[in-house]
PDB file of N, H, CA, C and O in Angstrom:
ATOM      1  N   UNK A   1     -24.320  -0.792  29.946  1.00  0.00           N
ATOM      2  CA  UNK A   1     -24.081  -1.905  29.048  1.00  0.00           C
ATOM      3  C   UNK A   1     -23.764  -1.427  27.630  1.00  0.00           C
ATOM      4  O   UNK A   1     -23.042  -2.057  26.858  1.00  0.00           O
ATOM      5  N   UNK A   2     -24.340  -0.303  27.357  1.00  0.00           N
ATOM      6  H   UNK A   2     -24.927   0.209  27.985  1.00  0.00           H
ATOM      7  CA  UNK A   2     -24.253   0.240  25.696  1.00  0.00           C
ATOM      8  C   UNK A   2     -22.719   0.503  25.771  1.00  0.00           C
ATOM      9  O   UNK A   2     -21.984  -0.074  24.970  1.00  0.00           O
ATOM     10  N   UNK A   3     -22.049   1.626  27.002  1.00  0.00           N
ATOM     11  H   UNK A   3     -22.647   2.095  27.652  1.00  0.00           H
ATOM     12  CA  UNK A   3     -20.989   1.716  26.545  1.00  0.00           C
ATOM     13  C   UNK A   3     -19.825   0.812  26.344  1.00  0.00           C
ATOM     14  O   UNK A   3     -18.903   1.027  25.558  1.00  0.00           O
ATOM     15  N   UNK A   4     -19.966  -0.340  27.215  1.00  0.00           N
ATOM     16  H   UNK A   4     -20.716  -0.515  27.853  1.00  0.00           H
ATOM     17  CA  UNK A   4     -18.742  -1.415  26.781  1.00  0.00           C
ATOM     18  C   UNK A   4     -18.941  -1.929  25.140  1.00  0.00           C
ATOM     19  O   UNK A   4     -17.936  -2.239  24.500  1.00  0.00           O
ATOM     20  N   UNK A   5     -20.153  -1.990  24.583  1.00  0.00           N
ATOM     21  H   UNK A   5     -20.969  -1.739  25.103  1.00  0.00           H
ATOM     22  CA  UNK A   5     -20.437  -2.203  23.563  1.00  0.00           C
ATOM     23  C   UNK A   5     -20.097  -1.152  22.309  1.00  0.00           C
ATOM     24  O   UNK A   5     -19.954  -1.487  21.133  1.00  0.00           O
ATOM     25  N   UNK A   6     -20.006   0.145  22.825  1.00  0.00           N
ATOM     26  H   UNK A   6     -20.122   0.417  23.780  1.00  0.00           H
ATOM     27  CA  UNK A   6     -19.388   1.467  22.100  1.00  0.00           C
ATOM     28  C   UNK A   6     -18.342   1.164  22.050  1.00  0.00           C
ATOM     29  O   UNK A   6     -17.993   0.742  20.947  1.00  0.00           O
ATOM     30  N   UNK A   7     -17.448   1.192  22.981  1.00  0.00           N
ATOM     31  H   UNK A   7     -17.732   1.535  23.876  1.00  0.00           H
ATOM     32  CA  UNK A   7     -15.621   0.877  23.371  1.00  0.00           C
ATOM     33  C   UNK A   7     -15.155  -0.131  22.218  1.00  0.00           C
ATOM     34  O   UNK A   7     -14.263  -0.044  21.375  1.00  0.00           O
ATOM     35  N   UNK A   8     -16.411  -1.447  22.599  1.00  0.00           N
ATOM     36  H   UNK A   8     -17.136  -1.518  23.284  1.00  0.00           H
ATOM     37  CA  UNK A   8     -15.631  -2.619  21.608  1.00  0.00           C
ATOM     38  C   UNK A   8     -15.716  -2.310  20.287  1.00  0.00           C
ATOM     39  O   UNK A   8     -14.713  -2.436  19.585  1.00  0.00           O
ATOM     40  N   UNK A   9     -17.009  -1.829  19.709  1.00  0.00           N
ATOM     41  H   UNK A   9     -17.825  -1.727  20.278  1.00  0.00           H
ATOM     42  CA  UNK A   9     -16.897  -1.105  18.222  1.00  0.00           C
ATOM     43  C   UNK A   9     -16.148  -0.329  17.576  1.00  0.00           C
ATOM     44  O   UNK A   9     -15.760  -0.433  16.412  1.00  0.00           O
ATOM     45  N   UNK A  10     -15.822   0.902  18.765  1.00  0.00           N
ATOM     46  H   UNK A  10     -16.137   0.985  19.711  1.00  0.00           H
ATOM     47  CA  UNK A  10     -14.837   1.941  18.827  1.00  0.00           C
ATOM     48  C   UNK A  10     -13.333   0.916  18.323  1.00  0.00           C
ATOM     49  O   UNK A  10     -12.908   0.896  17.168  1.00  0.00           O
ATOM     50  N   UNK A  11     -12.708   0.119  19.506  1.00  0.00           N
ATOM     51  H   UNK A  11     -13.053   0.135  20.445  1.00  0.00           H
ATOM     52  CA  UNK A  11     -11.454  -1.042  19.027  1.00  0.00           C
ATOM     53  C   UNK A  11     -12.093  -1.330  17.711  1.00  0.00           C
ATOM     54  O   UNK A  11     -11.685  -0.568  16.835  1.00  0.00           O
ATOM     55  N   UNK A  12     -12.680  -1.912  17.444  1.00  0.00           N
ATOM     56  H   UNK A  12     -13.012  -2.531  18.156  1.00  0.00           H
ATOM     57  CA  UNK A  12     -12.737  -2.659  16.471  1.00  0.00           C
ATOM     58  C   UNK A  12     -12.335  -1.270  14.964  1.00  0.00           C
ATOM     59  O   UNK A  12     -11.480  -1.166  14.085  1.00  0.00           O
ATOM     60  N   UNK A  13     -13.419  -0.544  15.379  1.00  0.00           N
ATOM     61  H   UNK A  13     -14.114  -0.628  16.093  1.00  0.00           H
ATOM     62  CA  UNK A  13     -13.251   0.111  13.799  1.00  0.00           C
ATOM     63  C   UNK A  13     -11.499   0.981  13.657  1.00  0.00           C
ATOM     64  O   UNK A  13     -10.805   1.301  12.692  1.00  0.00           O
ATOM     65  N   UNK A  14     -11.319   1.114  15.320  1.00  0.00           N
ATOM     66  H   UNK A  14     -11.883   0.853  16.104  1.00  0.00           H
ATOM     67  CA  UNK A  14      -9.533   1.200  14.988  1.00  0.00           C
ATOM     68  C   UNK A  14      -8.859   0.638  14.505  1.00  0.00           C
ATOM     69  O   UNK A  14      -8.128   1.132  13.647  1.00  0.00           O
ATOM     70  N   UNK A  15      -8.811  -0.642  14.846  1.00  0.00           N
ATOM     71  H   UNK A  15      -9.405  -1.044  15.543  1.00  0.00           H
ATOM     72  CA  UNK A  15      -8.163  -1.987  14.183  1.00  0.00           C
ATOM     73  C   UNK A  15      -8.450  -1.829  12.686  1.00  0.00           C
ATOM     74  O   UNK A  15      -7.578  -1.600  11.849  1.00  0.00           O
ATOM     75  N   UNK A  16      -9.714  -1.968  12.437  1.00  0.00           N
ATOM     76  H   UNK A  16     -10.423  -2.154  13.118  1.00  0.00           H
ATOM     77  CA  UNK A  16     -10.180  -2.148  11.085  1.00  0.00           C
ATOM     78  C   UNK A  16      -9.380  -0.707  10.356  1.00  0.00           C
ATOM     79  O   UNK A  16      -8.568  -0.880   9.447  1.00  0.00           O
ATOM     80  N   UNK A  17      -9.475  -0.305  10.501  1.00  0.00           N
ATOM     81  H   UNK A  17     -10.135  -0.164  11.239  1.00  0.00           H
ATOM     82  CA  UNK A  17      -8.978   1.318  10.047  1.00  0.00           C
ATOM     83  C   UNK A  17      -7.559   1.775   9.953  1.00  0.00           C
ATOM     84  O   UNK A  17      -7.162   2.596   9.127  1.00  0.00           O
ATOM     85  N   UNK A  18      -6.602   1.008  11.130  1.00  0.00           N
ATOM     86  H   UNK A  18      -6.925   0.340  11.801  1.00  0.00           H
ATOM     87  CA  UNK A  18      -5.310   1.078  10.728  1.00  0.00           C
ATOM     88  C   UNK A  18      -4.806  -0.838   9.835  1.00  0.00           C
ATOM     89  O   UNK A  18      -3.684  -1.335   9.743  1.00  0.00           O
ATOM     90  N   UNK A  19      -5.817  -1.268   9.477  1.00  0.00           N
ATOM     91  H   UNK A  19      -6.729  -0.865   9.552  1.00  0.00           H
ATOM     92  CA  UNK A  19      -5.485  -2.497   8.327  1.00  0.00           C
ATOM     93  C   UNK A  19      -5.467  -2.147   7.024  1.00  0.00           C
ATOM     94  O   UNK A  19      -4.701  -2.355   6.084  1.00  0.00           O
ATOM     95  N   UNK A  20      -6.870  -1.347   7.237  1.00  0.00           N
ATOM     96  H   UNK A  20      -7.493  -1.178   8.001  1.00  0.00           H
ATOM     97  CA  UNK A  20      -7.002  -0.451   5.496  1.00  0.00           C
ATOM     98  C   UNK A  20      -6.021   0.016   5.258  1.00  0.00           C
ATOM     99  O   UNK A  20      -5.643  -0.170   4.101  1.00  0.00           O
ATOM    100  N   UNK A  21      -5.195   0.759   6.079  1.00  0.00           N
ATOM    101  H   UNK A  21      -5.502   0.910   7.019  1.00  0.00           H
ATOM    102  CA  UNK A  21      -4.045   2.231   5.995  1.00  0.00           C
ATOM    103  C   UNK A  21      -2.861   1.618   5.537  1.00  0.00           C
ATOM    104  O   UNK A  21      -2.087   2.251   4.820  1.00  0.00           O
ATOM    105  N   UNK A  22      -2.642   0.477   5.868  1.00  0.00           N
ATOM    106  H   UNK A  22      -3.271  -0.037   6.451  1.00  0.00           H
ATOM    107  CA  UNK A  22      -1.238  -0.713   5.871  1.00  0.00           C
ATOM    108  C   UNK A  22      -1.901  -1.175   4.463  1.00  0.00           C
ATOM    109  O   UNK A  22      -1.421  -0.364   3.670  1.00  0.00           O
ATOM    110  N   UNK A  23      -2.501  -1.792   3.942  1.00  0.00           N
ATOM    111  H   UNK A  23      -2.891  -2.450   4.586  1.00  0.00           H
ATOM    112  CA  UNK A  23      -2.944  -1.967   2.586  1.00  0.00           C
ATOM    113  C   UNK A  23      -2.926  -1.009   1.682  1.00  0.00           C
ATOM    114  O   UNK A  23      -2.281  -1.125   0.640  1.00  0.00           O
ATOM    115  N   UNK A  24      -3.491  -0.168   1.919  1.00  0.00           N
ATOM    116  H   UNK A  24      -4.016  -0.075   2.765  1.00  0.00           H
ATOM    117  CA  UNK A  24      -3.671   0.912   1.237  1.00  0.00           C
ATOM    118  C   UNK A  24      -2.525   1.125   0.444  1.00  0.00           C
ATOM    119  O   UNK A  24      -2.420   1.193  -0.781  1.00  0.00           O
ATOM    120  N   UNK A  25      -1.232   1.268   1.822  1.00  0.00           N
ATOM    121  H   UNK A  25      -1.318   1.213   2.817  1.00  0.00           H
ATOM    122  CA  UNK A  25       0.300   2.127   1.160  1.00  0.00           C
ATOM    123  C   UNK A  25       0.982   1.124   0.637  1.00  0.00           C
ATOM    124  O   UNK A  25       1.851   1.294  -0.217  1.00  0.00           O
ATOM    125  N   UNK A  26       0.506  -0.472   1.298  1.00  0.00           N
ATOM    126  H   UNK A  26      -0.201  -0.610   1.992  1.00  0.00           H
ATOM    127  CA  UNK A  26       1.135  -1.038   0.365  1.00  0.00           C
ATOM    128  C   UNK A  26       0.696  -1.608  -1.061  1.00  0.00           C
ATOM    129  O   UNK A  26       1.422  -2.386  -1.680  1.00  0.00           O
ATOM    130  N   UNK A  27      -0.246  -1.275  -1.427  1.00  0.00           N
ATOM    131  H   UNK A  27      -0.836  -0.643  -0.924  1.00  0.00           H
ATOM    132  CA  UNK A  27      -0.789  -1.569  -2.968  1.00  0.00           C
ATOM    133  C   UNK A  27      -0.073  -0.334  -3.450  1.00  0.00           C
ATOM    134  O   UNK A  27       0.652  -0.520  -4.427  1.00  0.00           O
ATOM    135  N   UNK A  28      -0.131   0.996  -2.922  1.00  0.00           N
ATOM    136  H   UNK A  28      -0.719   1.147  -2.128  1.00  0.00           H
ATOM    137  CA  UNK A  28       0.117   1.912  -3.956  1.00  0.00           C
ATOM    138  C   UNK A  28       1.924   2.606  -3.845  1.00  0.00           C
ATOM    139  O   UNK A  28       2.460   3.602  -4.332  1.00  0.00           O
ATOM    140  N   UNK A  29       2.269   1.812  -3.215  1.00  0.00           N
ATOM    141  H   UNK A  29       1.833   1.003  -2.820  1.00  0.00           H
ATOM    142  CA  UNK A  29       3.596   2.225  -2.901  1.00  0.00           C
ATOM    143  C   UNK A  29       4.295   1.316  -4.300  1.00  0.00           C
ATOM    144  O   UNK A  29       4.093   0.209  -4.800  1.00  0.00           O
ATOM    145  N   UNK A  30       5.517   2.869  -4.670  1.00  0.00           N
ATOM    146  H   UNK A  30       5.681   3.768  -4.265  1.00  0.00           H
ATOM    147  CA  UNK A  30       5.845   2.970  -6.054  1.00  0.00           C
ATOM    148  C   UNK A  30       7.198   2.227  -6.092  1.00  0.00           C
ATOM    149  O   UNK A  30       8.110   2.682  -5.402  1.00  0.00           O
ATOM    150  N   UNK A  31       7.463   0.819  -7.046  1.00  0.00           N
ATOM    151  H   UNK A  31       6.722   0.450  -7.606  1.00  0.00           H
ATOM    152  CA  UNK A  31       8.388   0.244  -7.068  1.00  0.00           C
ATOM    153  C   UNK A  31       9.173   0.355  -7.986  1.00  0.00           C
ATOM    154  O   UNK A  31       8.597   0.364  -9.073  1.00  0.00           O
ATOM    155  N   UNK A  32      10.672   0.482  -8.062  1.00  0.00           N
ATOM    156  H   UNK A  32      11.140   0.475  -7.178  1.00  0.00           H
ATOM    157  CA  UNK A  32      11.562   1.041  -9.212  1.00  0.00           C
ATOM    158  C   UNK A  32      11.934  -0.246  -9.858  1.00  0.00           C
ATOM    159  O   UNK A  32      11.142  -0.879  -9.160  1.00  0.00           O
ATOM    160  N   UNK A  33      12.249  -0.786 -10.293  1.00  0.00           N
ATOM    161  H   UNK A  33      12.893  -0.272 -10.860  1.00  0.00           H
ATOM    162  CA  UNK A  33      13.024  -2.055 -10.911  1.00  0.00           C
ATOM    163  C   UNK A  33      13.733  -0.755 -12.188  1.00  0.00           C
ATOM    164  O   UNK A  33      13.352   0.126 -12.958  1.00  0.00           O
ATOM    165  N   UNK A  34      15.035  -1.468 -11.677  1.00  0.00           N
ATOM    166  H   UNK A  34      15.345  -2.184 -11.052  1.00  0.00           H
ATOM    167  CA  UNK A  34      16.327  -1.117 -13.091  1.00  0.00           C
ATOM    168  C   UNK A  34      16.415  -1.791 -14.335  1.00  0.00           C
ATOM    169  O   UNK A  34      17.141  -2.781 -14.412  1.00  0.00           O
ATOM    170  N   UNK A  35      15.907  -1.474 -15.120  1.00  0.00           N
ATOM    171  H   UNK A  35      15.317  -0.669 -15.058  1.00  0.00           H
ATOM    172  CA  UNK A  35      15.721  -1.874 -16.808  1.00  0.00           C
ATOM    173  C   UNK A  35      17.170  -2.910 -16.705  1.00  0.00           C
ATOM    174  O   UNK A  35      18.158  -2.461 -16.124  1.00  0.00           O
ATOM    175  N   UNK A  36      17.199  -4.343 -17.327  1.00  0.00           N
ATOM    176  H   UNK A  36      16.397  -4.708 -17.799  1.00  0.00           H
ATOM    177  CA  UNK A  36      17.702  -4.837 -17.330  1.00  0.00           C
ATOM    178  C   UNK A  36      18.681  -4.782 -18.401  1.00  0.00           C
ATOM    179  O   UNK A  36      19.801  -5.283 -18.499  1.00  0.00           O
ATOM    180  N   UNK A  37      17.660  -3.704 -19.557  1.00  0.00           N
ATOM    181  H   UNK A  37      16.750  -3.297 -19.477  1.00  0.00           H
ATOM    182  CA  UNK A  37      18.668  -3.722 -21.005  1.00  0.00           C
ATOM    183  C   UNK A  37      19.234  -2.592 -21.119  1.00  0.00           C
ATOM    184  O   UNK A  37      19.304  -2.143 -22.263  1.00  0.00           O
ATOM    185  N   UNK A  38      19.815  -1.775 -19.983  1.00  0.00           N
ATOM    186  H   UNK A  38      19.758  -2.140 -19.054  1.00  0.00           H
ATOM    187  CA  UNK A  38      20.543  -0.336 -19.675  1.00  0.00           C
ATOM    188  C   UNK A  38      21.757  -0.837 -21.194  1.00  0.00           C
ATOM    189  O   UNK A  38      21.874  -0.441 -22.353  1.00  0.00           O
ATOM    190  N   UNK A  39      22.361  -1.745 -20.448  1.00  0.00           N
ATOM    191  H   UNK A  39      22.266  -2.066 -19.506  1.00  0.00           H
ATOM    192  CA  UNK A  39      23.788  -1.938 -21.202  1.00  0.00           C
ATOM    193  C   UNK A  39      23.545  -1.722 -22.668  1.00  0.00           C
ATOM    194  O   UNK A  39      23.873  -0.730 -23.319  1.00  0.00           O
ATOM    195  N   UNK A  40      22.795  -3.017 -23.180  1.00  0.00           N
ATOM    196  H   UNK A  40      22.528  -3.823 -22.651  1.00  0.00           H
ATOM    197  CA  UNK A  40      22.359  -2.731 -24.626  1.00  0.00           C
ATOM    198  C   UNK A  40      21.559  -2.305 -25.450  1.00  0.00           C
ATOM    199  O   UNK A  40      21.099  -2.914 -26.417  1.00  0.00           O
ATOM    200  N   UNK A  41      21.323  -1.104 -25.072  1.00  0.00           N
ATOM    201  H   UNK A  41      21.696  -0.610 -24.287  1.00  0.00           H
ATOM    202  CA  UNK A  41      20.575   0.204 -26.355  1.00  0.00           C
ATOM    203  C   UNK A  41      21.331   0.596 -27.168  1.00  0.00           C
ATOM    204  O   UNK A  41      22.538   0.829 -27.100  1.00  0.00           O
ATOM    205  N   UNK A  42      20.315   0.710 -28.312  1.00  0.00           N
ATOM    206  H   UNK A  42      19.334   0.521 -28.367  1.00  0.00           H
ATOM    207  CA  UNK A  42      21.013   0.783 -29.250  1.00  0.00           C
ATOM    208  C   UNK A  42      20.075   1.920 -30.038  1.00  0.00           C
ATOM    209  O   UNK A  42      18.845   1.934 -30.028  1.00  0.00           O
ATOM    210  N   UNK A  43      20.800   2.709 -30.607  1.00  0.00           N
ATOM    211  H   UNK A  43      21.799   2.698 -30.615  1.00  0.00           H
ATOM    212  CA  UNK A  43      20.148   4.134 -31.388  1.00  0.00           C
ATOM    213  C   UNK A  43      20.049   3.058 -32.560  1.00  0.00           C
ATOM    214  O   UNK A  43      20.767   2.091 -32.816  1.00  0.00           O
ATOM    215  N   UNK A  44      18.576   3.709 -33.362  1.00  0.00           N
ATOM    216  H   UNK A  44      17.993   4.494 -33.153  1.00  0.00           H
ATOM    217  CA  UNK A  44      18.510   2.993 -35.027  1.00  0.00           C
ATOM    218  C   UNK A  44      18.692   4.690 -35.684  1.00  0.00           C
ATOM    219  O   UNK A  44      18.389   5.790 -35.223  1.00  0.00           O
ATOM    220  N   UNK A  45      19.036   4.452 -36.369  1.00  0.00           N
ATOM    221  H   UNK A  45      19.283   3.558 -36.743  1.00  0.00           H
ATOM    222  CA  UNK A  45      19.340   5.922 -37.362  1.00  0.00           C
ATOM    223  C   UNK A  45      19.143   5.722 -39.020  1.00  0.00           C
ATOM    224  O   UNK A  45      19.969   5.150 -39.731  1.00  0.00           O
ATOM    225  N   UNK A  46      17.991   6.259 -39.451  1.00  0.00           N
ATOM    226  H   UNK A  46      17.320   6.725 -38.874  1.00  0.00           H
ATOM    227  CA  UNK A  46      16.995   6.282 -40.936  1.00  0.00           C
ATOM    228  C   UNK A  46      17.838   6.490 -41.932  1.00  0.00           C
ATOM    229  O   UNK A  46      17.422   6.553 -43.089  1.00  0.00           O
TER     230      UNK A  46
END
């Protein structure tokens, strides 16, 4: 009886464990956005 109860914990903390992994990369996964004011920079000169 313990081990069907091992197995299901075992699933479970897999599950649980590849959810973290999918969160994880997606909170820290690095997003570029292109500066919208490329075109207009402008040097100031003293």
């Amino acid at each position: 009886m313990a081990v069907t109860r091992l197995k299901r914990k075992d699933r479970r903390n897999k599950t649980s464990s590849v959810l973290r992994k999918q969160r994880i990369k997606l909170n820290t996964k690095l997003v570029s956005i292109k500066s919208p004011n490329v075109e207009r920079t402008v040097i100031l000169e003293d």
